[in-house]
C-alpha positions as CSV (number, residue, x, y, z in Angstrom):
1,X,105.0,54.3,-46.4
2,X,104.4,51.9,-48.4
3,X,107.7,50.6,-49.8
4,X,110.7,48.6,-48.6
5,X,113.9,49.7,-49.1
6,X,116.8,47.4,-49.3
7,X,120.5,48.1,-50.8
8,X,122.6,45.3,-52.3
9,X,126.5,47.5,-53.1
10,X,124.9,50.5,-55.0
11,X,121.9,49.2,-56.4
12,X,118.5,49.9,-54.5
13,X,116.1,47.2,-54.3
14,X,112.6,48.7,-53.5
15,X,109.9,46.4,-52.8
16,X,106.5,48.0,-53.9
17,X,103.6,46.6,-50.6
18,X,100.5,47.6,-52.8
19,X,98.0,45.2,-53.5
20,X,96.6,48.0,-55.7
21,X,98.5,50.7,-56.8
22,X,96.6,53.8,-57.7
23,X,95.8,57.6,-57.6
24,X,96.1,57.2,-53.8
25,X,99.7,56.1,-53.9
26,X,100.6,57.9,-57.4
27,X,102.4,60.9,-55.6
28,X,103.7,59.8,-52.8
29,X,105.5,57.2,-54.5
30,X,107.0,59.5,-57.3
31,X,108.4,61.8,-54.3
32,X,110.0,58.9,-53.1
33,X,111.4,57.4,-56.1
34,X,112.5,61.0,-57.0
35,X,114.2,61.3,-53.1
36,X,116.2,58.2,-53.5
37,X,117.2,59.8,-57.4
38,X,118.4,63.1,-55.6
39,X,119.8,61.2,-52.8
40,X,122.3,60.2,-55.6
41,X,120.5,56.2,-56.2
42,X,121.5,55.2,-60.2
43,X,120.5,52.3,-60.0
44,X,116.8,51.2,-58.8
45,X,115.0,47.7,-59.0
46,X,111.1,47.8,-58.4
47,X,110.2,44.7,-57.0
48,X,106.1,44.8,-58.0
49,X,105.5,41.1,-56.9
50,X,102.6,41.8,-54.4
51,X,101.0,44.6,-56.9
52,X,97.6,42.9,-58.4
53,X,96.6,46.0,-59.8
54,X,97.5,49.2,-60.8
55,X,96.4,52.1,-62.3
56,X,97.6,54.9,-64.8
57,X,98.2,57.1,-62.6
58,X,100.8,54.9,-61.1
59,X,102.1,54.1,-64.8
60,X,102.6,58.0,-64.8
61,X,104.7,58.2,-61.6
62,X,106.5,54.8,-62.9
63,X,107.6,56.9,-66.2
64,X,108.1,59.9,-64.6
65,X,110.6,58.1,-62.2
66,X,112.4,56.6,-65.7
67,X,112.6,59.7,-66.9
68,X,114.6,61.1,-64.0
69,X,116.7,58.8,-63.3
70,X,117.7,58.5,-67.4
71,X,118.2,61.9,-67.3
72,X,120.7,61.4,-64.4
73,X,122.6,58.9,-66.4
74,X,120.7,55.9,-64.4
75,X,118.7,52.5,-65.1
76,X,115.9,51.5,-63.7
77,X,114.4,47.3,-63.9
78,X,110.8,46.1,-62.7
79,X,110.8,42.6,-61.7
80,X,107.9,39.6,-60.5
81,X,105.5,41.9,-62.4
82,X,102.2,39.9,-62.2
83,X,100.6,38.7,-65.6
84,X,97.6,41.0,-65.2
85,X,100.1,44.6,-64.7
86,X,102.4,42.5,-66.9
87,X,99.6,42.2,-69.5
88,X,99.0,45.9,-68.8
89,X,102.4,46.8,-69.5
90,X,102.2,44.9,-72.6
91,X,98.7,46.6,-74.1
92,X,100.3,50.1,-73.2
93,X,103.8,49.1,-74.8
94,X,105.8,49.9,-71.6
95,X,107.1,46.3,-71.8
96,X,109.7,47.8,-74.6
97,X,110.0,51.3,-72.3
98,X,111.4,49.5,-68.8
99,X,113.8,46.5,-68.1
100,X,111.7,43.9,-67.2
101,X,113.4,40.5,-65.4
102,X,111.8,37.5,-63.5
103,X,114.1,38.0,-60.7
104,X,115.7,40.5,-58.6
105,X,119.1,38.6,-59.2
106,X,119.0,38.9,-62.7
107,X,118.0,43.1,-62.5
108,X,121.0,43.6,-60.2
109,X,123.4,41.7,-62.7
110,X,122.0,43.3,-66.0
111,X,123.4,46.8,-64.5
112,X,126.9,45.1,-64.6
């Protein structure tokens, strides 16, 4: 797997380990967002600071976890997005779609 898992009280820090994040990754990564979201996780911060690339495929599994989670009453930040995905983010609108912080400090305090 390709992702970290780490758990600060009930907030779940996942650390994406993708250089490139694509079609290959895409489904397996929306099962395991969606496992932690049945496993009862409300609150999840994606930690993309090694992601150089990624792909719409991945924006789609990156949605569709929002969407789950929203609909389970949950919220959802991306931090140390790079400026290219950041810049990707930005052409796509998604910016205004996901919580976006510079650090995982200030993701885990904005669900206070």
């Amino acid at each position: 797997m390709n992702y970290t898992l780490e758990k600060s009280a009930d907030v779940n820090i996942i650390t994406v380990e993708l250089v490139e994040a694509s079609l290959n990754q895409s489904d397996e990564f929306k099962a395991y967002i969606y496992s932690l979201i049945d496993g009862g996780a409300r609150k999840i911060v994606l930690n993309l600071e090694k992601v150089l690339y990624m792909d719409s495929s991945f924006i789609g599994a990156l949605v569709g976890g929002l969407k789950n989670l929203l609909s389970k009453n949950g919220e959802m930040a991306l931090v140390n997005i790079t400026s290219d995905v950041l810049a990707l983010f930005e052409l796509t609108r998604l910016d205004k779609v996901f919580h976006v912080y510079d650090s995982i400090d200030d993701a885990v305090k904005s669900f206070d």
